[in-house]
C-alpha positions in Angstrom: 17.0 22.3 -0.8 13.9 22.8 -2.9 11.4 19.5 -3.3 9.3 18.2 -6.1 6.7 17.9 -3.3 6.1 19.1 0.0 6.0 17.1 2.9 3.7 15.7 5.1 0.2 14.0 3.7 -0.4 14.3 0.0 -4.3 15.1 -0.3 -6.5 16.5 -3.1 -5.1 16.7 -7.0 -1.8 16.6 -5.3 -1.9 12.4 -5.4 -2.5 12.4 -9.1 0.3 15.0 -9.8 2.5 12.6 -8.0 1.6 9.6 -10.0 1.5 11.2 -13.3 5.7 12.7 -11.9 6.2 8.8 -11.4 4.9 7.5 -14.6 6.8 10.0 -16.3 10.0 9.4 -14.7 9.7 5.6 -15.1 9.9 4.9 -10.9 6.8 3.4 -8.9 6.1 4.0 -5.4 6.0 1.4 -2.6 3.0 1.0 -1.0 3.3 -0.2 2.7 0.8 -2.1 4.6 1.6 -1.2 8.5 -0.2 -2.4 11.6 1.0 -0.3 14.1 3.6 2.4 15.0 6.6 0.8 14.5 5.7 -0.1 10.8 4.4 2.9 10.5 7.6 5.6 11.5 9.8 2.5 9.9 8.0 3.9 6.7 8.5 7.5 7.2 11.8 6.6 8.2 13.1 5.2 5.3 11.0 7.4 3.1 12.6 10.6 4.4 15.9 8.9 4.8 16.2 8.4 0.8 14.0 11.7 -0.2 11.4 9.5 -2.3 7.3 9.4 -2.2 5.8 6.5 -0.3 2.4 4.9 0.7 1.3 4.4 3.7 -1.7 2.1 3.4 -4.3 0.0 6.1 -5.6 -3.2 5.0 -8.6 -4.0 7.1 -7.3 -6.8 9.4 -4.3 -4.2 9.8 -6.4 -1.5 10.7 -8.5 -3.7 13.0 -5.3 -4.8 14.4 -3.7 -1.1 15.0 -6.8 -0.7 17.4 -6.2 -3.4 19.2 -7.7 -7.2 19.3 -9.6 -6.2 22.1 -11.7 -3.8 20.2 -15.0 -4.9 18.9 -14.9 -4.8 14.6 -19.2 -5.6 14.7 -20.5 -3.0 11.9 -16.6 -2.3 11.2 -16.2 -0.5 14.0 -12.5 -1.2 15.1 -11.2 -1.2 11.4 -12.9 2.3 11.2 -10.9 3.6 14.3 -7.8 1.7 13.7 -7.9 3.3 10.3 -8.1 6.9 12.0 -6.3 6.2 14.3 -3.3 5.2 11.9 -4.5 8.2 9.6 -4.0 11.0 13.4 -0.5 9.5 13.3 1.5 10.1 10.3 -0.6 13.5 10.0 1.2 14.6 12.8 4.9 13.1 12.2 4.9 13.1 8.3 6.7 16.6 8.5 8.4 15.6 11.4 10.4 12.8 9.4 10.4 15.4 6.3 8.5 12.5 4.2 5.9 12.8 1.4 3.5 10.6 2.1 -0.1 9.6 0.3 -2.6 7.6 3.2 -4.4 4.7 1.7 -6.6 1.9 2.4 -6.0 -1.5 1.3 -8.8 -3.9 -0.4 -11.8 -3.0 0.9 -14.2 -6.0 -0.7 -18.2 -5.5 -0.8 -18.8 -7.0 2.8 -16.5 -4.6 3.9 -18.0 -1.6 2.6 -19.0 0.1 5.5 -15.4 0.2 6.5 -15.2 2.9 3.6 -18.0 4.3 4.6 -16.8 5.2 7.9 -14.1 6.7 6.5 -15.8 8.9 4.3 -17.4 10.3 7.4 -14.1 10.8 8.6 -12.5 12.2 5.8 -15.7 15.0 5.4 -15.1 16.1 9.0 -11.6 15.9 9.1 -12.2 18.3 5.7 -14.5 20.3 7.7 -11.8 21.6 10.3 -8.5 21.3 8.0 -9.3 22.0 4.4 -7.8 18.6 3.8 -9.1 15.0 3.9 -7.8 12.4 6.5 -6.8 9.9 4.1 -5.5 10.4 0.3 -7.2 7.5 -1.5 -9.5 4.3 -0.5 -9.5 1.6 -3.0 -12.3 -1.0 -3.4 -11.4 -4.3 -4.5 -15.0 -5.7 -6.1 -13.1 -8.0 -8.6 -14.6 -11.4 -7.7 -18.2 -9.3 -8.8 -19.3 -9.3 -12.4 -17.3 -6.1 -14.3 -20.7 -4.2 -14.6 -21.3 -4.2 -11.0 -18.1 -3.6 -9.8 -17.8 -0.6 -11.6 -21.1 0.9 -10.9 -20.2 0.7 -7.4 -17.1 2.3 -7.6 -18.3 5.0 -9.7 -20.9 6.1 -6.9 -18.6 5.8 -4.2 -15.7 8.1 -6.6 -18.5 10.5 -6.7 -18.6 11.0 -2.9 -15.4 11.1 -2.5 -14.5 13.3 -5.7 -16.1 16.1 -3.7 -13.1 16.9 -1.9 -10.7 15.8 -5.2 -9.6 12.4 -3.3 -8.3 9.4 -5.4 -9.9 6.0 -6.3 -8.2 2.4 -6.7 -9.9 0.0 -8.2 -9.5 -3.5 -9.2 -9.9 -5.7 -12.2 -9.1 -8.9 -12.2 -8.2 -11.1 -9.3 -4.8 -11.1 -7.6 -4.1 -15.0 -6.2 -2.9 -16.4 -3.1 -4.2 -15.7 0.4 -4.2 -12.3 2.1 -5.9 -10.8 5.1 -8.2 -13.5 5.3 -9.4 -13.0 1.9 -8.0 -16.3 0.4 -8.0 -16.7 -4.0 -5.6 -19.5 -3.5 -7.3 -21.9 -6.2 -9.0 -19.0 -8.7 -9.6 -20.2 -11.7 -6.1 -19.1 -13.7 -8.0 -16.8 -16.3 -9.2 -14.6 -14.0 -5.8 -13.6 -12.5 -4.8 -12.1 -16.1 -7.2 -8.7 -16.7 -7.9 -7.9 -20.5 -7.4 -4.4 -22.1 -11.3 -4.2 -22.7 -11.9 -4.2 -19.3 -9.7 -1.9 -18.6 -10.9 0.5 -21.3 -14.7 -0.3 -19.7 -13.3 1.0 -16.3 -10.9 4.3 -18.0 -14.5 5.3 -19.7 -16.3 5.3 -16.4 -14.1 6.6 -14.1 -12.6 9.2 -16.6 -16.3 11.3 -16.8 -16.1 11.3 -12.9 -12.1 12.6 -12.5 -9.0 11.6 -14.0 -7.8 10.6 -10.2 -8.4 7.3 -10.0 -5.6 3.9 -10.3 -5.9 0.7 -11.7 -4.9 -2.6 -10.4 -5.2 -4.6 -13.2 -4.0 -8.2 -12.8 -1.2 -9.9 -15.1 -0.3 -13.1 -13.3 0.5 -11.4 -9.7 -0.5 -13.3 -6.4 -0.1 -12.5 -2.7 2.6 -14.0 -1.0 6.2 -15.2 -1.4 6.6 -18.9 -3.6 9.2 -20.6 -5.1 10.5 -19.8 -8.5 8.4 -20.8 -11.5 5.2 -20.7 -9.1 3.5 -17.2 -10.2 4.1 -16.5 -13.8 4.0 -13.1 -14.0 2.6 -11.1 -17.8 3.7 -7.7 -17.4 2.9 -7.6 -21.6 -1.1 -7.3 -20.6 -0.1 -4.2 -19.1 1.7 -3.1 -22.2 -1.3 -4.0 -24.2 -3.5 -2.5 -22.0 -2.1 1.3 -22.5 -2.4 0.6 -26.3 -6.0 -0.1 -26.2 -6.8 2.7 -24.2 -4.5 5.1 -26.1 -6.4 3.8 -29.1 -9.5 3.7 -28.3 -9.8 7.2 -26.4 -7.4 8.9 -29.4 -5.3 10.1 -26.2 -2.0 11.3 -27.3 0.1 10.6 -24.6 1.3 7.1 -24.0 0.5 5.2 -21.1 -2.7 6.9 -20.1 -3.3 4.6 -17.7 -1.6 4.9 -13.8 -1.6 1.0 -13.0 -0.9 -0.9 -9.9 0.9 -3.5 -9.2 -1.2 -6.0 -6.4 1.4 -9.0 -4.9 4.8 -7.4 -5.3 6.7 -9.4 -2.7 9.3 -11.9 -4.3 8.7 -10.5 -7.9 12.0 -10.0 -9.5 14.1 -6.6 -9.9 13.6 -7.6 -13.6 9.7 -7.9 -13.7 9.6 -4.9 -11.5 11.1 -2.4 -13.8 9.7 -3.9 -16.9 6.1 -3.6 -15.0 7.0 -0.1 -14.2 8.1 0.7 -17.8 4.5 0.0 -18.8 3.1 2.4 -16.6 2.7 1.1 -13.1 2.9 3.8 -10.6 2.3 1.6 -7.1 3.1 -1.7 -6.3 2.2 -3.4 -2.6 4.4 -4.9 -1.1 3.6 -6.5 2.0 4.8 -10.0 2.9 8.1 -9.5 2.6 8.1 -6.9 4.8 6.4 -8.9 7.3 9.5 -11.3 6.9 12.3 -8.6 7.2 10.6 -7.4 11.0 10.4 -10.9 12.2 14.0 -11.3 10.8 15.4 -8.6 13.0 13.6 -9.2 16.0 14.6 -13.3 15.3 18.3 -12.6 15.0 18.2 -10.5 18.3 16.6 -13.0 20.3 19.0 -15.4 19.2 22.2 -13.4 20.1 21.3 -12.2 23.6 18.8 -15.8 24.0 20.9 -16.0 27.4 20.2 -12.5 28.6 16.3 -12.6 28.1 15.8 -16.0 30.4 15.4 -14.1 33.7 15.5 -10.7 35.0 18.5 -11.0 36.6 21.9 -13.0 35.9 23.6 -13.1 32.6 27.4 -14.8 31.1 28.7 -11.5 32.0 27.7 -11.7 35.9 25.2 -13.8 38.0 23.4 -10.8 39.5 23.5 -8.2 36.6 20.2 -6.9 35.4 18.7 -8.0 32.2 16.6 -4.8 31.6 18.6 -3.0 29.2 18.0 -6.9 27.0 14.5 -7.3 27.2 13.5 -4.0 27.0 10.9 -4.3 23.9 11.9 -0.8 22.7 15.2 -2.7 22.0 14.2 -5.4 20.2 11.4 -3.7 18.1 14.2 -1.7 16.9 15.6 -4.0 15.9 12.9 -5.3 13.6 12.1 -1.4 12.2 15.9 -1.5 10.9 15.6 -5.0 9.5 12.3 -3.8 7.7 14.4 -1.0 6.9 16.6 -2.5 4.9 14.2 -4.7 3.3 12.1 -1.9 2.3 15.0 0.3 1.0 15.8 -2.8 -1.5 12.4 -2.5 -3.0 12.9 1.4 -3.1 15.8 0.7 -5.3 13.8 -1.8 -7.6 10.9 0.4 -8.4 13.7 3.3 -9.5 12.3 5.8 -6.5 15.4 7.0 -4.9 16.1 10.6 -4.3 13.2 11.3 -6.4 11.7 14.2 -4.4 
């Protein structure tokens, strides 16, 4: 069976192909923070297992975290390797699951530069030997800067990446709630909603560099899960946004603009698609999926509570072994095919199934 894309890593022009495919069919693609290697082949996993793009992507506490606590982060050291690390991995088990798969980093916010600029190091070696960067895209999250600056910096750093045709994220406009560390819990409420000209400030800048770049552009969205009537989402700025652009850059095609969509867990099925329909091509989704894994490996440990007191001795016999109970490949299982499920769900919402 022939595929839209090939598997493995999506590098190079390749990304934006696949975003412009998505905006054109109307789907978005889910874009996974993981923190190790069981988040990491549960992504593949499911990816391959419904034939649809995904995203693998580090945040920098995740990346830190997928090198291990012990690991020293001073001059972002251990968010570097874990990043490289994570990066070595699905290069060599993308084809293996048959998955499509673009490698991204999370926000990267101005103390954290030099996180990026270890990877660019990376990525220019890694180019070196294979013809092919290490990761797809980096985005850098300079929103809580004044516009000017945040774009001047992106612009430089889209230059040095550009030379090997990789792809930019940036964002404008702040997304709420806590994530990472990086807590917006009580930003003032207008900057959470991003305005067309800002937009079209960014589009102008980026566009003279290369047209592979994404914009996270804010319209109510916050990290985190809260109860109904908390975060009051405005996909219309999004719709508004395309407009102004179209207009103002006399582009013919509609929605010029590949958007993303920052804070996806808990949003509705309904905001989703009507966030999609308005151009969105990625949307994060995170905290849910944290959820889900706990979920599964919850619901395990309840059900066999009694076989994982002791190593020996169970209801079923006072001397039988409890190895086969304990085991944490057996449990972590369990939490990949809870996330599983979880993950599949969101597939479904952002119209991305069998899309490949």
């Amino acid at each position: 069976m022939s595929r839209k894309f090939p598997t493995g890593v999506a590098t190079g022009n390749l990304v934006e192909e696949i975003f412009e495919y998505a905006k054109e069919n109307v789907f978005a693609i889910p874009a996974v923070n993981v923190i190790g290697s069981n988040t990491i082949n549960s992504v593949m996993e499911t990816a391959a297992e419904i034939n649809s793009p995904v995203i693998i992507q580090l945040s920098n506490g995740g990346a830190v975290f997928n090198a291990g606590k012990w690991v020293s982060n001073y001059e972002q050291e251990a968010a570097i390797k874990g990043s490289i690390a994570c990066a070595m991995h699905v290069h060599e088990l993308a084809s293996t699951y048959k998955a499509t798969v673009i490698l991204h980093t999370d926000h990267c916010s101005k103390p954290f530069l030099p996180w990026i600029d270890g990877l660019i190091k990376a990525n220019k070696e890694y180019y070196r030997r294979f013809g092919k960067t290490l990761f797809s895209s980096h985005m850098l999250d300079l929103s809580q800067e004044p516009l000017k600056e945040n774009i001047s910096i992106c612009e430089k750093y889209f230059e040095k990446i550009n030379k090997y045709k990789m792809t930019i994220e940036v964002e404008l406009g702040v997304t709420g709630g806590e994530e990472d560390g990086i807590d917006n819990s009580d930003i003032e409420n207008h900057k959470l909603y991003t305005q067309p000209e800002e937009v079209g400030y960014a589009y102008d800048k980026l566009s003279k560099i290369s047209k592979n770049f994404i914009i996270a552009a804010s319209f109510g969205n916050v990290h985190g899960v809260y109860k109904p009537g908390n975060v009051i989402l405005r996909p219309d700025i999004l719709r508004k946004t395309q407009d102004y652009v179209q207009k103002k850059f006399h582009i013919k095609k509609n929605k010029p603009v590949s958007l993303v969509f920052h804070g996806g867990s808990g949003s509705s099925k309904s905001e989703i698609q009507e966030s999609i329909s308005y151009g969105v091509v990625k949307m994060n989704v995170d905290t849910d999926l944290q959820y889900a894994f706990t979920c599964g490996v919850r619901n395990y440990m309840k059900t066999y509570k009694e076989y994982i007191k002791k190593q020996i001795g169970n209801p079923k016999g006072k001397n039988l072994p409890n190895k086969k109970y304990y085991d944490p490949r057996i449990w972590l299982r369990e939490g990949e095919k809870s996330f599983k499920i979880r993950l599949i769900k969101y597939f479904e919402y952002m119209n991305n199934i069998n899309t490949l």
